[in-house]
Backbone as a chain_set.jsonl record, in Angstrom:
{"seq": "XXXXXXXXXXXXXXXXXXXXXXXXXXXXXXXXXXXXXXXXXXXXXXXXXXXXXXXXXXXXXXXXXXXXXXXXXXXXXXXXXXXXXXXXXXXXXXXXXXXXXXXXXXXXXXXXXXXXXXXXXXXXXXXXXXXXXXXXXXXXXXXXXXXXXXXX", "coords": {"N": [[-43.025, -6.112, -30.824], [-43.402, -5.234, -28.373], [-40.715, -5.927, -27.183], [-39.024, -3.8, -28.528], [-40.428, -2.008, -26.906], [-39.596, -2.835, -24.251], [-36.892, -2.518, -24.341], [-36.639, 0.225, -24.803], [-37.319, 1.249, -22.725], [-35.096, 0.412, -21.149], [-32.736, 1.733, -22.053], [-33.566, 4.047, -21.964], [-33.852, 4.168, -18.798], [-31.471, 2.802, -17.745], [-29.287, 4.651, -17.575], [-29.375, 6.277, -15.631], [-29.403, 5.269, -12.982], [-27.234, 5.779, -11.777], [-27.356, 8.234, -12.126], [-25.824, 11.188, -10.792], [-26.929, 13.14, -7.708], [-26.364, 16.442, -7.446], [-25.345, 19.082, -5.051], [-27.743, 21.589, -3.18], [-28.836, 24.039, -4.845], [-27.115, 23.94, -7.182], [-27.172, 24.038, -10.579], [-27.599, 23.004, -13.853], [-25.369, 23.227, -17.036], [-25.512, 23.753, -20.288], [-23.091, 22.464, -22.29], [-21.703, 22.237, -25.943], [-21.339, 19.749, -26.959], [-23.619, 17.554, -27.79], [-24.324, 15.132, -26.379], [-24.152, 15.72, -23.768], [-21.841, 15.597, -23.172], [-20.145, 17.567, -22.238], [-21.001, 19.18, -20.377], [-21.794, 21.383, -17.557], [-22.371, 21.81, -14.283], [-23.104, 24.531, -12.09], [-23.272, 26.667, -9.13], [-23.096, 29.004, -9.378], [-21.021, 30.188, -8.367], [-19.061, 28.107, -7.862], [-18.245, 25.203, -9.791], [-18.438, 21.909, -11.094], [-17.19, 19.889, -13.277], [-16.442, 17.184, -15.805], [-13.931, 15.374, -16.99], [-12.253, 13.816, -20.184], [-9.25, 12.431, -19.908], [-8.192, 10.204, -19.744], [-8.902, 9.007, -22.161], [-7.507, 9.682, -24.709], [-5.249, 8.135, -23.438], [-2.233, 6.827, -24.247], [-0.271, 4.377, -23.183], [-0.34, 0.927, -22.152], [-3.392, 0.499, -20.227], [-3.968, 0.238, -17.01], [-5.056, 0.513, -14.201], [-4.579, 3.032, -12.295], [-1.646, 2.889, -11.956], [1.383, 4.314, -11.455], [2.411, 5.058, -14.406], [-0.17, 5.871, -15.426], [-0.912, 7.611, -13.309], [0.73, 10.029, -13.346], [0.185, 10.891, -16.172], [-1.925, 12.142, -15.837], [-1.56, 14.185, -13.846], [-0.06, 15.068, -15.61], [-2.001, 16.24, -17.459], [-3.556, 17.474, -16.147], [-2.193, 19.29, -14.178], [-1.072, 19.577, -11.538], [-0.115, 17.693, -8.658], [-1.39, 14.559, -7.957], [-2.644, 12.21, -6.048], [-3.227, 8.843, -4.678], [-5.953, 7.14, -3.375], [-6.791, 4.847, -0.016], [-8.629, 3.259, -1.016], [-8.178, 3.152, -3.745], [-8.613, 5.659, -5.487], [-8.413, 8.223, -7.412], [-6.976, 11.562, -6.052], [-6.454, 15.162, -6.397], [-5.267, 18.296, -5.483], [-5.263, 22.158, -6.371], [-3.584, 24.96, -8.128], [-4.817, 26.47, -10.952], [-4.729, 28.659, -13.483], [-5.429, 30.659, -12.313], [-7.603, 29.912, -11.134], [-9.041, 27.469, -8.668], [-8.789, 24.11, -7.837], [-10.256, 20.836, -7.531], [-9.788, 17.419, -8.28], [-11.367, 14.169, -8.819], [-10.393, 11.014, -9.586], [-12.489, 8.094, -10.654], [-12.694, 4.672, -10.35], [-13.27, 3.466, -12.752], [-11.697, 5.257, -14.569], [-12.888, 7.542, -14.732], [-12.922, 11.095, -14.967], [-13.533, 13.438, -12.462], [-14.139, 17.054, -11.511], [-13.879, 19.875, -9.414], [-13.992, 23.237, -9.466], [-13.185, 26.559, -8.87], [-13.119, 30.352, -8.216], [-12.562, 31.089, -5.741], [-11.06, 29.497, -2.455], [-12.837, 28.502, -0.38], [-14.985, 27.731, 2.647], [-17.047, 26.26, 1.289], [-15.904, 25.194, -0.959], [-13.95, 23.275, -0.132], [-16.283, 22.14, 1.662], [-17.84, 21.329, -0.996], [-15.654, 20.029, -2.421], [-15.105, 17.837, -0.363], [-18.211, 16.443, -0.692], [-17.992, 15.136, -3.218], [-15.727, 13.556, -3.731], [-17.063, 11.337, -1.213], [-19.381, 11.089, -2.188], [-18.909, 9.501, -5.142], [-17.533, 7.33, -3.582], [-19.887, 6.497, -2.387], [-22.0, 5.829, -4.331], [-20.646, 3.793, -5.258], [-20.818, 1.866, -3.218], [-23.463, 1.564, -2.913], [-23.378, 0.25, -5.606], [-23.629, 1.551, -7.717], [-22.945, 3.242, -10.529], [-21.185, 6.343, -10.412], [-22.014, 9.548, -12.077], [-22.778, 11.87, -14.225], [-25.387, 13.038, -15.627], [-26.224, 12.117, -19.132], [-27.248, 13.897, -21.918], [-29.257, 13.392, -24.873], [-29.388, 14.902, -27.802], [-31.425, 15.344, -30.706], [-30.736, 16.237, -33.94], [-31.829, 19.538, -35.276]], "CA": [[-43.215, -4.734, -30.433], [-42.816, -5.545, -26.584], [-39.781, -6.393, -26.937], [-39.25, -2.934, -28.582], [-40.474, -1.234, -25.662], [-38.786, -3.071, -22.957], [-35.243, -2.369, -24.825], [-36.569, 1.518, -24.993], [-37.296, 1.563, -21.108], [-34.088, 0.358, -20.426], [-32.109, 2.797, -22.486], [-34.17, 5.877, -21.009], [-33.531, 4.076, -17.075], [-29.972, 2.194, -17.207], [-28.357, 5.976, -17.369], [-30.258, 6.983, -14.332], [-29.171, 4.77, -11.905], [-26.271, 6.057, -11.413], [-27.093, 9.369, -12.234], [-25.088, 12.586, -9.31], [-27.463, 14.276, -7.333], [-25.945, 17.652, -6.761], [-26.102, 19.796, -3.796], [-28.693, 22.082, -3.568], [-28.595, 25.157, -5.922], [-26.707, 23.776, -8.792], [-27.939, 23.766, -12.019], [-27.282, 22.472, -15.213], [-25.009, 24.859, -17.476], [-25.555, 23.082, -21.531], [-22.488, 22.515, -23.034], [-22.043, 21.959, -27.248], [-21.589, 18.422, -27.156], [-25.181, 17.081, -27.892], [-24.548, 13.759, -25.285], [-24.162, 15.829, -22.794], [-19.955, 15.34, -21.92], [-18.989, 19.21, -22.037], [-22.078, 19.734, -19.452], [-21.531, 21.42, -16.437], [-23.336, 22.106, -13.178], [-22.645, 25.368, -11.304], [-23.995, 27.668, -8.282], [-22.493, 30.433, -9.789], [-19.708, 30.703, -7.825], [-18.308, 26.839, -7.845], [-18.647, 24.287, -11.336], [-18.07, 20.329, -11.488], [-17.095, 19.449, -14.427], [-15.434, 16.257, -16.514], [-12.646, 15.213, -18.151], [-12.017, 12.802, -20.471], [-8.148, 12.863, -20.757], [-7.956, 8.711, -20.323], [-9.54, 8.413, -23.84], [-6.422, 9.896, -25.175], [-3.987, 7.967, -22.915], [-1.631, 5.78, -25.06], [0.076, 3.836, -22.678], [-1.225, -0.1, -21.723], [-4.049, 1.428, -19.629], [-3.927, -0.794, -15.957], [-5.98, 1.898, -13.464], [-4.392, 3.693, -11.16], [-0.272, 2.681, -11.984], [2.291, 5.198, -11.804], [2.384, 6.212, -15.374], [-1.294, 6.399, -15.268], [-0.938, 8.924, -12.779], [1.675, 10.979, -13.785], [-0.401, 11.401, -17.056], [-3.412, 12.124, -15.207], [-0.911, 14.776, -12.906], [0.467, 16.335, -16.04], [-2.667, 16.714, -17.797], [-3.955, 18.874, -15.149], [-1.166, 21.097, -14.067], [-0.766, 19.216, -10.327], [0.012, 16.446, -8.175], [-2.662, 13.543, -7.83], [-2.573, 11.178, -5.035], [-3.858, 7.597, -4.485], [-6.085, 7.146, -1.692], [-6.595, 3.669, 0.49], [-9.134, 2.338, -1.755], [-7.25, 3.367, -4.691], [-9.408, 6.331, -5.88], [-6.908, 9.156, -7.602], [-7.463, 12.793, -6.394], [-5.724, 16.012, -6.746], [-5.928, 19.829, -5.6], [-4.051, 22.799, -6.906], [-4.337, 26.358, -8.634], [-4.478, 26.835, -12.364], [-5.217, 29.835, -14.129], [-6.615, 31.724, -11.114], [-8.698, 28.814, -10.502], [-8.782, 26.371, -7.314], [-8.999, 22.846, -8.932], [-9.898, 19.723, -6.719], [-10.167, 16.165, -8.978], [-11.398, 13.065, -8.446], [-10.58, 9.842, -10.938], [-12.865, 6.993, -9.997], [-12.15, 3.491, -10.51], [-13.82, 3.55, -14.327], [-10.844, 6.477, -15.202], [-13.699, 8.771, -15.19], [-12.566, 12.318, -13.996], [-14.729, 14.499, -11.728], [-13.506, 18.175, -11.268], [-14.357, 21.108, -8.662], [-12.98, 24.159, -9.347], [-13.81, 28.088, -8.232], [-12.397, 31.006, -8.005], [-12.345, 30.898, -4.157], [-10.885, 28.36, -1.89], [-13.494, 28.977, 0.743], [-15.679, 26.19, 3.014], [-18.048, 26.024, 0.486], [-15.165, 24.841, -1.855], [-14.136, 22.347, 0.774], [-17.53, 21.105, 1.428], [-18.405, 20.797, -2.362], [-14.816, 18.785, -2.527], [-15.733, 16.374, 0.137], [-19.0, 15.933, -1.066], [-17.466, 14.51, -4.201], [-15.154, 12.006, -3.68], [-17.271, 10.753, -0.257], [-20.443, 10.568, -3.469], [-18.466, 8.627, -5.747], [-17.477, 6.46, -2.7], [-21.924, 6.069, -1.86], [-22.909, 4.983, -5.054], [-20.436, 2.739, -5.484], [-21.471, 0.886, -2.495], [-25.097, 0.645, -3.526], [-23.494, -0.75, -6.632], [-23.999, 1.924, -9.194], [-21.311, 4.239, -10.805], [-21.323, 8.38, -9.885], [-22.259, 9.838, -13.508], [-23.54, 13.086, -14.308], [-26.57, 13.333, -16.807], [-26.284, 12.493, -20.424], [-28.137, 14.561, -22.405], [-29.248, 12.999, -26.496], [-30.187, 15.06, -28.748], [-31.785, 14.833, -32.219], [-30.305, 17.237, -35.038], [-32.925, 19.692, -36.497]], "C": [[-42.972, -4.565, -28.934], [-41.717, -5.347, -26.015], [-38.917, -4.611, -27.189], [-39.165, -1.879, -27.335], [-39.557, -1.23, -24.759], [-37.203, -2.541, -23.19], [-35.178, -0.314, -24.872], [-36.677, 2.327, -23.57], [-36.296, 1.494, -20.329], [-32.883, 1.325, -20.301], [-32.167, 3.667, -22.038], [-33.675, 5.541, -19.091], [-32.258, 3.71, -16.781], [-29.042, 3.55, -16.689], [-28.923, 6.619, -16.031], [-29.524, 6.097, -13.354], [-28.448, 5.203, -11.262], [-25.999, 7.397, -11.174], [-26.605, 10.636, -10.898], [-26.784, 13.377, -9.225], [-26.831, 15.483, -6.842], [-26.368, 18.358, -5.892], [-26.991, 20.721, -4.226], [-28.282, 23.738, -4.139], [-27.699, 25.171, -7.003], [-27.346, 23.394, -9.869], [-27.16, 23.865, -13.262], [-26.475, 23.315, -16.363], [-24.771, 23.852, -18.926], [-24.397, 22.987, -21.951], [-22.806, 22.26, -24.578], [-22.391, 20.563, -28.004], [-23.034, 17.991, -27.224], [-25.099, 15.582, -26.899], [-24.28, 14.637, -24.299], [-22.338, 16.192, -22.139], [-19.481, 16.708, -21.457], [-20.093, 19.838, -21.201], [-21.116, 20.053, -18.471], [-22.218, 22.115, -15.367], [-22.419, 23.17, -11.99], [-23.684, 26.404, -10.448], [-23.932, 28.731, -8.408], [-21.34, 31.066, -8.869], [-18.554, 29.077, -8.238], [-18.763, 26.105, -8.976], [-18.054, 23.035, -10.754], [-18.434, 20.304, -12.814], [-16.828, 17.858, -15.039], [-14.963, 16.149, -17.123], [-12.753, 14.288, -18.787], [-10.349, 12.564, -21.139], [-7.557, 10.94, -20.769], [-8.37, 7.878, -22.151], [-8.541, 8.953, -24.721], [-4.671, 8.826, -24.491], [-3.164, 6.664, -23.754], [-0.604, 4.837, -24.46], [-0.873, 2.352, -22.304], [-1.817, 0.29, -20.528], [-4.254, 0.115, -18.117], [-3.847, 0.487, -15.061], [-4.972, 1.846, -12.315], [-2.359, 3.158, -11.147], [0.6, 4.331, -11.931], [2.269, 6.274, -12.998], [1.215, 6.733, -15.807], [-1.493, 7.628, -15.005], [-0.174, 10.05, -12.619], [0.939, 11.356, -15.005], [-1.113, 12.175, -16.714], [-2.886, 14.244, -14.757], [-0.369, 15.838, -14.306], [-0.69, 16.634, -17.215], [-3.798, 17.724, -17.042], [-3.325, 19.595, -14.296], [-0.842, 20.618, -12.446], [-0.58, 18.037, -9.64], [-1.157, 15.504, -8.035], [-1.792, 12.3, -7.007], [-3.293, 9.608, -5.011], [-4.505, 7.829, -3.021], [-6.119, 5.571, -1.244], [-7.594, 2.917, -0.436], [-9.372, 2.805, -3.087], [-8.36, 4.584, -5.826], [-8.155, 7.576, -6.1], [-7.822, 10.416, -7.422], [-6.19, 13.879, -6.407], [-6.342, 17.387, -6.353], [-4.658, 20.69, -6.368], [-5.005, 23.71, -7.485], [-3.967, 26.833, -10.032], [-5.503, 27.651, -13.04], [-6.128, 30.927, -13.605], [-7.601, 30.886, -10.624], [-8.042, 27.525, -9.137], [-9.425, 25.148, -8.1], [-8.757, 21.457, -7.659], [-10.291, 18.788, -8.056], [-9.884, 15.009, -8.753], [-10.901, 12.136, -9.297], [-11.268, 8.598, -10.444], [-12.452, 5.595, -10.532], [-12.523, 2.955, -12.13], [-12.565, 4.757, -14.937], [-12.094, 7.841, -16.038], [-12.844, 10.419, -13.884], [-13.296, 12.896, -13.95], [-13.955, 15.835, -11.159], [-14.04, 19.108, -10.592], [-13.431, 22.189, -9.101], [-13.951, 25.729, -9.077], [-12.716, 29.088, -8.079], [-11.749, 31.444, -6.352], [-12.179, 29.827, -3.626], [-11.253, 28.65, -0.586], [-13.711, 27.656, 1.152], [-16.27, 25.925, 2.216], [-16.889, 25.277, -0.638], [-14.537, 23.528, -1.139], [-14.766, 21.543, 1.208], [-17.547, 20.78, 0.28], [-16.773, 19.155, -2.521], [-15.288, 17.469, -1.517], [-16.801, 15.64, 0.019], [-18.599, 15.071, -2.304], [-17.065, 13.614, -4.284], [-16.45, 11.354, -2.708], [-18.718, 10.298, -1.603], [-20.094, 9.369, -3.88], [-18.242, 7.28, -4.853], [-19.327, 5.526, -2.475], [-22.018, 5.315, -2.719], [-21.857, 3.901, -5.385], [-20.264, 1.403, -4.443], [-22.428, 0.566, -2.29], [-24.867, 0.016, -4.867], [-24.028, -0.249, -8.021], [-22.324, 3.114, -9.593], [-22.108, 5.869, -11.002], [-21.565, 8.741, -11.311], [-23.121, 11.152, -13.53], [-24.099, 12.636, -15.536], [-26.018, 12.773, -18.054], [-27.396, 13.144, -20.924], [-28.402, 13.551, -24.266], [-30.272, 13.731, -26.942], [-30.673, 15.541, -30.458], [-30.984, 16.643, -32.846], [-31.294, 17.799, -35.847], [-32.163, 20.55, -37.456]], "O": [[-42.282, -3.646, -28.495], [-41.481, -4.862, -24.908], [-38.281, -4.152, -26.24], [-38.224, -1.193, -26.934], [-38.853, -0.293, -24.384], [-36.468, -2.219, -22.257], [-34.148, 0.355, -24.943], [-36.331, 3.476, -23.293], [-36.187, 2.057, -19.24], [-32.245, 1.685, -19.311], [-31.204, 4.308, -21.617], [-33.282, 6.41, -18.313], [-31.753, 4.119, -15.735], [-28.294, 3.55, -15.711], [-28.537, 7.745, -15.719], [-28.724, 6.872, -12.83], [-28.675, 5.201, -10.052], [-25.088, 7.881, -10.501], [-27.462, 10.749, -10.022], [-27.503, 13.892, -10.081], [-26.764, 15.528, -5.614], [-27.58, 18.471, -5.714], [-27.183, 20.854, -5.434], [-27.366, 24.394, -3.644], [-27.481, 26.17, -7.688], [-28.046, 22.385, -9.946], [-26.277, 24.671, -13.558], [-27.129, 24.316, -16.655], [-23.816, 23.085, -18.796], [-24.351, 24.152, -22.346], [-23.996, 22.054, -24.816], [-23.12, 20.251, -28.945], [-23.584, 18.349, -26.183], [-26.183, 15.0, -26.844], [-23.997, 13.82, -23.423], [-21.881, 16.757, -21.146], [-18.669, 16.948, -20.564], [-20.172, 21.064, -21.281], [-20.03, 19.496, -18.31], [-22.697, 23.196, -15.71], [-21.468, 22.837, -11.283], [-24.703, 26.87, -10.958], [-24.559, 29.548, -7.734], [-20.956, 32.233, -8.786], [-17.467, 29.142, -8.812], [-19.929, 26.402, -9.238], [-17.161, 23.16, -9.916], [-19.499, 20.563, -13.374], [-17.331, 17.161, -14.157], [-15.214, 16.715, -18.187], [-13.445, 13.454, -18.203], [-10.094, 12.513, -22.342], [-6.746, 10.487, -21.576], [-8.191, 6.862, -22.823], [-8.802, 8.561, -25.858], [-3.518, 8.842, -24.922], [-3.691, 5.551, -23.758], [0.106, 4.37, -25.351], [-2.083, 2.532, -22.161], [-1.028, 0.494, -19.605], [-4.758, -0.958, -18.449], [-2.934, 1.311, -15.083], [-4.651, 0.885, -11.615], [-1.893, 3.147, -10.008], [0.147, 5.33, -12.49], [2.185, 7.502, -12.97], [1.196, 7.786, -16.445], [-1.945, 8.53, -15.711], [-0.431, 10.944, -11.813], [0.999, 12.586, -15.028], [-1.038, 13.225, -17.353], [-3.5, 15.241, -15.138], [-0.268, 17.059, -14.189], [-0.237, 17.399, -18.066], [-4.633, 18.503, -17.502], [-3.871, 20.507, -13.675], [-0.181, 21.52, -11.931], [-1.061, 17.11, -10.292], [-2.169, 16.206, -8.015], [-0.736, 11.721, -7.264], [-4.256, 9.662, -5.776], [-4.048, 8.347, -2.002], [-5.503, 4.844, -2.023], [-7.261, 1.745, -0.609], [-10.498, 2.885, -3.577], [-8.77, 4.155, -6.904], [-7.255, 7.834, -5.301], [-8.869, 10.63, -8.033], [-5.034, 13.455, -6.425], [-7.484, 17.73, -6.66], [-3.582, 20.266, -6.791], [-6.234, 23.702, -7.549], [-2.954, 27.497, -10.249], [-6.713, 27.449, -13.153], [-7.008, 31.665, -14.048], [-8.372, 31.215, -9.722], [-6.947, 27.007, -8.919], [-10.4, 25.238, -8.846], [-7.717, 21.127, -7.088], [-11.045, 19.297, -8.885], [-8.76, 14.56, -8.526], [-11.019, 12.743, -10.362], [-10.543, 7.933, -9.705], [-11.6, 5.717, -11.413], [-11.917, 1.974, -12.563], [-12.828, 5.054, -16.103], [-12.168, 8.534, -17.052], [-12.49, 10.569, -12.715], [-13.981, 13.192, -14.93], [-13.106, 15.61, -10.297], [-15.055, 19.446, -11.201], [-12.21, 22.033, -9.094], [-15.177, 25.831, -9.118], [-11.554, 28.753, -7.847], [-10.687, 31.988, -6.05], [-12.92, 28.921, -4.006], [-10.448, 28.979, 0.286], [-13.192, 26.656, 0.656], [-16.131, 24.703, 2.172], [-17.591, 24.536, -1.328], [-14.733, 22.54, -1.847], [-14.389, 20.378, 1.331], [-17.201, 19.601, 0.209], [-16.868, 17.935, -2.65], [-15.722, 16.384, -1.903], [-16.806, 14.465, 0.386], [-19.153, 13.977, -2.198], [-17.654, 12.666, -4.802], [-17.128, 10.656, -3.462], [-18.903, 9.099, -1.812], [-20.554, 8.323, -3.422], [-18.688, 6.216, -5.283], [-19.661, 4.342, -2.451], [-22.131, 4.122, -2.438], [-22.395, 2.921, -5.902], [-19.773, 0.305, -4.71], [-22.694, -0.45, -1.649], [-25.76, -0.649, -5.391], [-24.532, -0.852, -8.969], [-21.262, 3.467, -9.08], [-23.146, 6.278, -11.521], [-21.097, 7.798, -11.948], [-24.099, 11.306, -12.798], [-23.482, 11.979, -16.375], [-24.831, 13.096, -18.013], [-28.492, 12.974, -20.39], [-27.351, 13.073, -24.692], [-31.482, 13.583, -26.77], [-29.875, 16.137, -31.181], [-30.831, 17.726, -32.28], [-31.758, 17.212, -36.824], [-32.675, 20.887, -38.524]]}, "num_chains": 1, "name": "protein.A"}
């Protein structure tokens, strides 16, 4: 029964470690998905979202190559760059929207977008990548929330 426990403490804390603190006045907006993936956190003017368009990619998947990022580039409507410690981002304007995105070194994608490309859209982008950069030099990975829950 111990054993039990300890395996039920870990489950509820391993997802935490890593978990994004967002700046201040964003809050949580439910998506349908019951884990949580179609969540997204907005101030009501600006949203971060995620993608998951690597879980479709059918090419031998080796992070951050060329055809990687040409996938990456034409599944979101703009150019995507490499930076020096090989982190893929991207800005650009689709569908009336301002669209910055990160891809971190897991081919997780992290997305800003708003209808304004103000400072506040600027700050929120540099807070983002320079995040993803933090926790993965304390040695955890950037992750927004999962949510689980039961079916009544």
């Amino acid at each position: 029964m111990k054993y039990f426990f300890s395996f039920l403490f870990l489950l509820y804390t391993i997802p935490t470690l890593g978990q994004a603190s967002f700046p201040k006045g964003f809050k949580l907006i439910e998506g349908d998905n019951m884990t949580g993936e179609d969540d997204r956190y907005s101030n009501g003017k600006d949203v971060f979202q995620m993608h998951f368009y690597w879980r479709s990619y059918d090419g031998d998947f080796t992070w951050n190559d060329d055809k990687y990022r040409q996938y990456i580039a034409e599944g979101i409507g703009y150019p995507v760059y490499q930076t020096k410690d090989s982190l893929l981002w991207g800005t650009g304007k689709v569908n009336g929207y301002y669209s910055y995105v990160v891809v971190d070194w897991n081919g997780e994608i992290f997305e800003l977008f708003s209808k304004e490309n103000d400072a506040d859209f600027a700050n929120y982008s540099k807070w983002l990548i320079s995040s993803i950069r933090e926790y993965r030099k304390k040695g955890k990975k950037f992750m927004f929330a999962r949510r689980f829950r039961l079916i009544s």
